[in-house]
N, C-alpha and C positions, 0 to 999 in steps of 0.2 A: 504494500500500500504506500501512495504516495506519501510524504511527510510533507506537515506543515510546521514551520518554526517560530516560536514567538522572539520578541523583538531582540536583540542582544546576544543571541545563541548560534547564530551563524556565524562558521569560521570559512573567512575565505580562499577560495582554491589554492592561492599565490601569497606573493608577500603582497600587504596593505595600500592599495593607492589609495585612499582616503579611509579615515575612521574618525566617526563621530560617536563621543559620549557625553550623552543626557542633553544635548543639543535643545533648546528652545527659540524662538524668533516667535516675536510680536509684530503685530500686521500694522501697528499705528507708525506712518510712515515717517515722522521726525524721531523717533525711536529707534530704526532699522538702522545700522550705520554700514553706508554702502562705499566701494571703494571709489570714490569719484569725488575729485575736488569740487568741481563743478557742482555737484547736487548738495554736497557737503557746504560750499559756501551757499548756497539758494538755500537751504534748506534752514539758514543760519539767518540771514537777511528777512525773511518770511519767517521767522517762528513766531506763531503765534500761543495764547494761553491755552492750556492743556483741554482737551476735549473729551470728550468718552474715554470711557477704559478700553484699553486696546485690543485687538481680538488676536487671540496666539493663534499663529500661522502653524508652528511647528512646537511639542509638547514632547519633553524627555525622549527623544530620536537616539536610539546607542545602536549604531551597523556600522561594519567594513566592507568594503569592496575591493575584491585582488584583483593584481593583472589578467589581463586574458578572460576577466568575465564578462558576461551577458547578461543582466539586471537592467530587468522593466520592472516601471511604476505604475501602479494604477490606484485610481479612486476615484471620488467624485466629486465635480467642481469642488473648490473650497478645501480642501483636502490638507492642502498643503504638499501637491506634486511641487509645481513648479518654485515654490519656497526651498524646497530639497536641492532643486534642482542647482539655484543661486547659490545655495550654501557651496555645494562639492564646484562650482566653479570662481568660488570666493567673491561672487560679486555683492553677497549680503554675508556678513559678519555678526554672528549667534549675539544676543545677548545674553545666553547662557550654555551652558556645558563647553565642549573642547572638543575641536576638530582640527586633524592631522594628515596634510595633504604631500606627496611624494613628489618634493618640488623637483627629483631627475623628472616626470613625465611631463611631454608636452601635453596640454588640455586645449581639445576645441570645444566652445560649449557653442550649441546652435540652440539660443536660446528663442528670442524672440531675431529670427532671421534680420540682420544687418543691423542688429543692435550693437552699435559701438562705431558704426559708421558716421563720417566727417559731411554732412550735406552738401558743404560746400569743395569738396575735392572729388577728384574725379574719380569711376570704377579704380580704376586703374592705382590711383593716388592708395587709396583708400584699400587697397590690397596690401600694398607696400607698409603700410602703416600698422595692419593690423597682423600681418606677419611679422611683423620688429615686436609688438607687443608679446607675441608667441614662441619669440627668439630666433626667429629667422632673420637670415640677414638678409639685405636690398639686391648681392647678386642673387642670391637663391629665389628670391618670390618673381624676380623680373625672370627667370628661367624658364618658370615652372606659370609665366603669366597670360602664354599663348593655349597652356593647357584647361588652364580657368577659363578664359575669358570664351574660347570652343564647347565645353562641357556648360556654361550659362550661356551661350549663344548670345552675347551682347558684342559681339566683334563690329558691328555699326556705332556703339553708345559706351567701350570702353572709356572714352578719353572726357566722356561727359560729364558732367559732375551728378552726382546721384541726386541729389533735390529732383534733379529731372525725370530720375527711374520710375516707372510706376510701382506696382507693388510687389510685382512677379519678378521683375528683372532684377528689382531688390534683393528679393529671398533666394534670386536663382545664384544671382554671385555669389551672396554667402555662402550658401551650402556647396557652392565648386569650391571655395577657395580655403572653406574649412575640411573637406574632404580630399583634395587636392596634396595638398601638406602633409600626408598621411602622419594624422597625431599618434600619440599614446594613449590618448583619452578620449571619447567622443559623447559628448553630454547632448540629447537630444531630447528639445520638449514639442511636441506636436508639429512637427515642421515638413508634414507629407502633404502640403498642400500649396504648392508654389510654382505651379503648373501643370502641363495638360497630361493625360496618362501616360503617354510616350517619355515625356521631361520624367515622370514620378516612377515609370519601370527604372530609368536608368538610374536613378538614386536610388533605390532599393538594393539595385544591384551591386552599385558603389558601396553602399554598403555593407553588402553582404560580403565583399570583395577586402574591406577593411579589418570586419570582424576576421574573415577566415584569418587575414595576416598576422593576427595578434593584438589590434587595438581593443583595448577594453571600452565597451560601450553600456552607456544608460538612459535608457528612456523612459521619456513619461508619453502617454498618451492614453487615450479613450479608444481606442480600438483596440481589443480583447486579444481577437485574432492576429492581430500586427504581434503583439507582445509575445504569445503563444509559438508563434512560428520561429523568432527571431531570438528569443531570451532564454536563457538556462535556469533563471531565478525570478522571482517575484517579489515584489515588495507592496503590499496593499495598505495606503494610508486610508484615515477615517480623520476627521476635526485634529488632527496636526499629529496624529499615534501613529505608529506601525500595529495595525494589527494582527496580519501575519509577513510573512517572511521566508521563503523556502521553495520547493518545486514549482513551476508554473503551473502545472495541471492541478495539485492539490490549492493552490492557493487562488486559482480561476475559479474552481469548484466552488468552496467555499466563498469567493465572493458574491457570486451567482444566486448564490443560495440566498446569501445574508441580501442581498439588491430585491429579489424576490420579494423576500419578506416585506421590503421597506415599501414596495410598489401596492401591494393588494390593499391596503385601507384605501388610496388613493382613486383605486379602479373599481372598489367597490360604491368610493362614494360619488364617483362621476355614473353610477348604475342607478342612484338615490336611494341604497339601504338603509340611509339613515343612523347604521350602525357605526360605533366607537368602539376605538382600540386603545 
C-alpha cells in the first residue's frame, strides 16, 4: 500500500537542496520582508497604521527536498502553494522558523513568468540581466541567446523593450531563458499556460528533458494529472499546513477524498435540501 507521510518525516533521496523548519509567513504585506530594495523602500514611504490581523500564508512548514527530486504541490486556492513557492526561491523571507538553501545550486524559479523583468530594456537586455543574477556571465547568456530567443519565437521583438510584449511573448521568454540555462533547481508555479498547444507540448517536453538530466524540480499547480504524471512526491497544503507528504498516488487519493467531502454540503445545497452540516 501506498504511504502517506505527515509533515517533517520525509527524508530526502539526496543530500538537502532546501530544508525548512517550523517555517511561518504572514500574508499582511508590510510584514513579509521580500528581497527587493525597491518594494522595501515603497513599502517604507507608504507605511501606513496597522490594519487587520494578518492572515498566515504558511503555518509550522518543517520539509527537505534532495537533488534529483520530483515534488508537486497541490491544494487549494489560498493554500499557501505559491507562499512555499517564494520561500524555497528566497524571494519572501519566513518571519518565523529556518530555512537552509544549497547556495552550490543554480535556482530558476518560474514564478509568476517575467517577474523580475526591467520594462524598460529590451528581451534581449533583460536576459542578460537576469542571467548575471543567476550567475551566468554576459558571454554565456549572449551564447546561449539565439537558442532562447528560437525556442520563445520572438526573433522579430528581441531587441524590443518588453513594456511592449504582450503577455505571451512575456511568459514565453521566461520560460526559454529559464529552461535554456539548464539550472539545478527548477521552481514552477502554474506556468503551462503561455501559449498555444504546440508552444505548451514543447515545454513539457523541455521539461521532461530537464528533469531526466538531473534538475530537481517543484511544482505547484491545480492540475492533479500534471502532478501525477511528472512528480515522484507530493506535498498537499491546506490554510498554510502540510497535511500530507509522500507518494503521489496515496496523497492524490487522499486529497480526493478529503475535496469530496468539502464539495457535497455545497451540491447538496444548490439541490435546496435545506440540510446543514
Amino acid at each position: 500500500m501506498a504511504r502517506v507521510l505527515r509533515t517533517g518525516t520525509w527524508e530526502p533521496a539526496g543530500r538537502a537542496v532546501f530544508s525548512l523548519q517550523g517555517v511561518g509567513v504572514d500574508f499582511r504585506r508590510n510584514l513579509i520582508h521580500e528581497r527587493s530594495l525597491k518594494r522595501a523602500l515603497a513599502g517604507w514611504l507608504s507605511a501606513r497604521p496597522r490594519g487587520p490581523e494578518p492572515r498566515v500564508a504558511l503555518r509550522d512548514v518543517s520539509l527537505a527536498i534532495g537533488r534529483d527530486e520530483h515534488v508537486g504541490v497541490l491544494g487549494r486556492n489560498g493554500a499557501g502553494k505559491s507562499t512555499l513557492l517564494r520561500v524555497l526561491a528566497r524571494v519572501i523571507v519566513p518571519q518565523r522558523g529556518r530555512v537552509a538553501v544549497d547556495l552550490g545550486c543554480r535556482v530558476a524559479p518560474l514564478l509568476e513568468l517575467g517577474i523580475g523583468f526591467q520594462p524598460d530594456l529590451s528581451g534581449a537586455e533583460n536576459c542578460e540581466l537576469a542571467g548575471a543574477l543567476m550567475g551566468y556571465s554576459r558571454d554565456e547568456i549572449r551564447r546561449r541567446l539565439r537558442g532562447i530567443v528560437d525556442f520563445a519565437e520572438l526573433q522579430d521583438f528581441i531587441h524590443e523593450p518588453v513594456k511592449t510584449y504582450s503577455s505571451g511573448m512575456y511568459g514565453r521568454l521566461a520560460f526559454a531563458l529559464a529552461t535554456d540555462i539548464e539550472p539545478d533547481v527548477l521552481l514552477i508555479d502554474e506556468v503551462f499556460g503561455v501559449g498555444d498547444e504546440f508552444f505548451m507540448a514543447r515545454c513539457r517536453e523541455r521539461i521532461q528533458r530537464l528533469m531526466s538530466g538531473g534538475t530537481t524540480t517543484v511544482f505547484v499547480s491545480h492540475d492533479l494529472e500534471l502532478l501525477l504524471g511528472h512528480c515522484r512526491r507530493l506535498i498537499w497544503l491546506d490554510a498554510g499546513r502540510v497535511v500530507a507528504d509522500g507518494e503521489p498516488a496515496a496523497v492524490a487519493a487522499a486529497y480526493r477524498r478529503h475535496e469530496g467531502r468539502v464539495a457535497q454540503p455545497t451540491e447538496g445545497a444548490s439541490r435546496g435540501t435545506g440540510r446543514r452540516h
